[in-house]
VMD Tcl script that draws the C-alpha trace (Angstrom):
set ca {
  {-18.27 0.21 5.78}
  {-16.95 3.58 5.64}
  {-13.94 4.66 2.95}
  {-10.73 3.74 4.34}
  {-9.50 6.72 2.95}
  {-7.09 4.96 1.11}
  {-4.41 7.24 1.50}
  {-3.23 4.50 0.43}
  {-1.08 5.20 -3.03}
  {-0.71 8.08 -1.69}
  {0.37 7.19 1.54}
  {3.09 5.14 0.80}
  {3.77 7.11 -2.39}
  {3.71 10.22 -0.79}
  {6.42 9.43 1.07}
  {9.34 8.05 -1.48}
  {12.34 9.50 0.72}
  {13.81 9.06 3.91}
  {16.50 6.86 6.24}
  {16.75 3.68 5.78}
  {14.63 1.64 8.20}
  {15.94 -1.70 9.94}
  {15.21 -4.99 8.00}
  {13.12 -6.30 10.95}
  {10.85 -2.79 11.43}
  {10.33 -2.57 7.87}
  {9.76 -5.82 6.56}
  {7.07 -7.51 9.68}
  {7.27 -11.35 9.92}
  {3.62 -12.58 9.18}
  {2.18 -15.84 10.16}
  {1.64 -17.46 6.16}
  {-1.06 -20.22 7.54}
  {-3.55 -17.84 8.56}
  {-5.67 -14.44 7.86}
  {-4.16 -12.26 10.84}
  {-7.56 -10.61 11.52}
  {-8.88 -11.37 14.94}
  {-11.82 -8.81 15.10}
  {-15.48 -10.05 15.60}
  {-17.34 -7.53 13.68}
  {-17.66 -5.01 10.37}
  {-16.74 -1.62 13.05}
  {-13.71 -3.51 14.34}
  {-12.67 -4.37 11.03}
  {-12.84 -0.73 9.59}
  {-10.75 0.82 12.96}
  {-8.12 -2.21 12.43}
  {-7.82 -1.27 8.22}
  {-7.94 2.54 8.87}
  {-5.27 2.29 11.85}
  {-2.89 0.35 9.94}
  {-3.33 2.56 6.76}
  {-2.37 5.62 8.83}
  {0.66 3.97 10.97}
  {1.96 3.36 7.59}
  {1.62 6.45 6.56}
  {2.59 8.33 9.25}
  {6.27 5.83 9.75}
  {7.04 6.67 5.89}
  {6.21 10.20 6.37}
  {8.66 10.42 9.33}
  {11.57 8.83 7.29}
  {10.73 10.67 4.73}
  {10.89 13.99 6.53}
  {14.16 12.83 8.74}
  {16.05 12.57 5.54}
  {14.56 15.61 3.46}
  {16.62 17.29 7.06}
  {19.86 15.23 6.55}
  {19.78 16.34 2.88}
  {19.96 20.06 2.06}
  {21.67 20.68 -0.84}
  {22.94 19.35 -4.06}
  {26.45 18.04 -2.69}
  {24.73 16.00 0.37}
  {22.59 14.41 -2.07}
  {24.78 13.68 -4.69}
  {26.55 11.62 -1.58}
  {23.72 10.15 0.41}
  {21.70 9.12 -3.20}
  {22.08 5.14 -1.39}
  {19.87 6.67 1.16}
  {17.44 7.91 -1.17}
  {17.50 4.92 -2.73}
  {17.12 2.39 -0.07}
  {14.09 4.62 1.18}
  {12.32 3.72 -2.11}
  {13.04 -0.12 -1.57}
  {11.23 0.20 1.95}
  {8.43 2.55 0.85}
  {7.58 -0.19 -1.75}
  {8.23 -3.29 0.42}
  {5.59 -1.45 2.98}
  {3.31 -1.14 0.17}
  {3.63 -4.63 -0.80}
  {2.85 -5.81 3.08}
  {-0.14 -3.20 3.72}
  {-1.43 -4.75 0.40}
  {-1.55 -7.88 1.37}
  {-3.05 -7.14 5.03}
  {-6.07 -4.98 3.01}
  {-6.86 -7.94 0.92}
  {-7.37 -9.91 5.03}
  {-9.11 -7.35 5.83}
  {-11.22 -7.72 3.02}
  {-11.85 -11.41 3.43}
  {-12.55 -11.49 6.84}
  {-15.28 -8.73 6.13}
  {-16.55 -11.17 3.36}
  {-16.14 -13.98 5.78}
  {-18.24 -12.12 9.05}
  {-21.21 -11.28 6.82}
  {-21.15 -15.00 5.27}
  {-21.59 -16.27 8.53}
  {-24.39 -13.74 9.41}
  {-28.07 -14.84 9.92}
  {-29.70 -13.04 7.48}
  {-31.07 -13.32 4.02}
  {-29.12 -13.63 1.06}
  {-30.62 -10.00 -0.15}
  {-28.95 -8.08 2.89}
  {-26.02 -10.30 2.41}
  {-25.62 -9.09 -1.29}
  {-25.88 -5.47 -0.30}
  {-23.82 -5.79 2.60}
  {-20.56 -7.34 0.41}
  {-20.71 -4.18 -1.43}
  {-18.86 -2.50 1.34}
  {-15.68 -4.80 0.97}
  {-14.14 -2.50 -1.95}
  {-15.61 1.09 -0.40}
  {-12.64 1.02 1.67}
  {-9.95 0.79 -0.36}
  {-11.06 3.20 -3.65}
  {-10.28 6.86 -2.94}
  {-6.95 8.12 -3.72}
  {-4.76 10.92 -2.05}
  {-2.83 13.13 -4.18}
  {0.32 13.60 -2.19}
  {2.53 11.15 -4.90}
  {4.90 14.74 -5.92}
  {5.95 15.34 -2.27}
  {9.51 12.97 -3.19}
  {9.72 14.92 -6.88}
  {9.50 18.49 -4.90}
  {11.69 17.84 -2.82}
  {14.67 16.48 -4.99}
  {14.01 16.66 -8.43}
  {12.39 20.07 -8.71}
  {14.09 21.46 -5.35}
  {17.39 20.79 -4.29}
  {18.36 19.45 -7.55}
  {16.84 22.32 -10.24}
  {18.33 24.63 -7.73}
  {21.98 23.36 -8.53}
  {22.22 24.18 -11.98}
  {23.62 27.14 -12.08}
  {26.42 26.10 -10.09}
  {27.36 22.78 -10.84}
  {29.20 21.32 -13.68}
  {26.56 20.37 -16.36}
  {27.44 16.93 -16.97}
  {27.36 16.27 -13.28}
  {24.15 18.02 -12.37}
  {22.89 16.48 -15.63}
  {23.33 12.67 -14.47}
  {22.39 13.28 -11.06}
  {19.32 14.93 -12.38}
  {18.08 12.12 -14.67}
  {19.02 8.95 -12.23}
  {16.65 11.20 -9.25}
  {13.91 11.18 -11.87}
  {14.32 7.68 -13.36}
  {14.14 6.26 -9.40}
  {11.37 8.24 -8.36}
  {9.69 7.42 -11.42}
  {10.56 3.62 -11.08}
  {9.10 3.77 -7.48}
  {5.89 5.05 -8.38}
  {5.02 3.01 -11.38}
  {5.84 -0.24 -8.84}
  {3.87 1.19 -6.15}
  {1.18 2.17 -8.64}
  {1.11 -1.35 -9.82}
  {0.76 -2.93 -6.48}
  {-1.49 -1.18 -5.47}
  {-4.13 -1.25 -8.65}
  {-3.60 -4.91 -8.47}
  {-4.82 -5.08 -4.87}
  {-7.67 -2.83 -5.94}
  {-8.60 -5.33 -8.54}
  {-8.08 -8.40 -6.52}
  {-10.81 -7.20 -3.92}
  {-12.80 -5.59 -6.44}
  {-13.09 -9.53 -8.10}
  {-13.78 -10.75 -5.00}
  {-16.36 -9.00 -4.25}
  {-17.85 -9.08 -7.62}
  {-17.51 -13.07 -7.63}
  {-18.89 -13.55 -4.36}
  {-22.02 -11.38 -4.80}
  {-22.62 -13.34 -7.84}
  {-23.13 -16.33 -6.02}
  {-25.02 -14.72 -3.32}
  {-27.48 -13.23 -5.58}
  {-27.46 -16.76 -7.38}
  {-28.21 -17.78 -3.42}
  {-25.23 -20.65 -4.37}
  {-23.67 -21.28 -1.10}
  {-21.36 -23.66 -2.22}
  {-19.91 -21.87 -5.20}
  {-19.40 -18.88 -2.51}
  {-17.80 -20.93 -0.43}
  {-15.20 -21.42 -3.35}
  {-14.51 -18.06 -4.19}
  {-14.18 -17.48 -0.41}
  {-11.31 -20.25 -0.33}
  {-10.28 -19.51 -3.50}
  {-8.90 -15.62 -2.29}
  {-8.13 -17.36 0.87}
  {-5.39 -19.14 -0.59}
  {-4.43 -16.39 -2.85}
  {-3.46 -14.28 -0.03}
  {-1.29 -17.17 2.06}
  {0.86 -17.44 -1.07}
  {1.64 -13.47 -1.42}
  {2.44 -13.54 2.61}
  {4.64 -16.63 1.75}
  {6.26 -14.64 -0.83}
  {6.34 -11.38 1.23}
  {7.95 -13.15 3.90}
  {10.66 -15.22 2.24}
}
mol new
graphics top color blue
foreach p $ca { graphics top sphere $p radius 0.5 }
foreach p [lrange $ca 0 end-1] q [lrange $ca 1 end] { graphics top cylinder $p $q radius 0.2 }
display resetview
């Protein structure tokens, strides 16, 4: 399976800044008693993962640009910083979500090569493309510092009062800060996840241990129900 190109961290991170997005847009009901991954085969699965990494992407980037517009200057920010702020909320609620539809997409690939006539040897070298996907990071994470931190906000200090500019200039770093680290975090732990998965289950298929495969398959099954239980709550 080809990369997903996982603009991934960088997709979502890239972003941190824009209007705030309806509840219902942002924050997509998912069905918690199922894997929502209809597609039949590996090629199906990649267009589905890749798609949904991009329309991510591309929805934060538009936020992101419609309020980097609405904001120009130091005294708009210092009065739309909720904005800002609720914009970092949805970028990492998206995150959360796309995680947790990457680690589907990674057990229904696990799942259609299981099921696959073949020997266990193509089997084990075919599981290796569950985590390919999902590796490669984008460096677009500063686009949010630019464009507030070390733009409109570095440009105010010659003109605003010190304490002011001061504040406002710490509490934009602490909350982009803040916003990376948590999307960081999600998304290494969604890295690892899959990359345990895949380890565990090519154990067993080397070990040509059906059974015990069948475990680990269940086992990440029922890993992911609970995060969509907790995403959707």
């Amino acid at each position: 399976m080809k990369k997903l190109v996982c603009l991934g961290l960088c997709l979502i991170l890239s972003g941190c800044t824009s209007t705030p997005v309806a509840k219902n847009d942002a924050e997509r009901k998912v069905n918690v008693n199922v894997i929502e991954v209809s597609a039949s085969t590996i090629d199906e699965i990649e267009e589905m993962s890749i798609k949904d990494v991009e329309d991510t992407k591309a929805k934060l980037e538009r936020e992101r640009d419609a309020l980097s517009e609405e904001i120009t200057d130091f005294d708009v920010y210092t009065k739309n910083v909720d904005k800002v702020k609720a914009y970092y909320d949805d970028a990492l609620k998206q995150t959360e979500l796309l995680s947790v539809r990457l680690r589907e997409y990674a057990y229904k690939y696990a799942e259609l090569i299981m099921n696959e006539d073949v020997s266990y040897k193509v089997k084990y070298k075919d599981l290796s493309g569950i985590y390919e996907y999902i590796y490669e990071d984008d460096k677009t994470v500063k686009n949010m510092y630019d464009i507030y931190y070390d733009g409109i906000i570095k440009d105010a200090y010659d003109t605003e009062d010190y304490d002011v500019w001061s504040d406002a200039s710490s509490d934009a770093y602490d909350d982009w800060s803040n916003c990376l680290s948590d999307i960081y975090d999600v998304w290494s732990d969604m890295q690892s996840d899959i990359y345990e998965f895949q380890s565990d289950l090519r154990s067993e298929v080397y070990d040509h241990d059906d059974e015990r495969a069948q475990k680990k398959m269940d086992k990440f099954k029922k890993s992911i129900l609970r995060m969509k239980e907790d995403a959707n709550d």
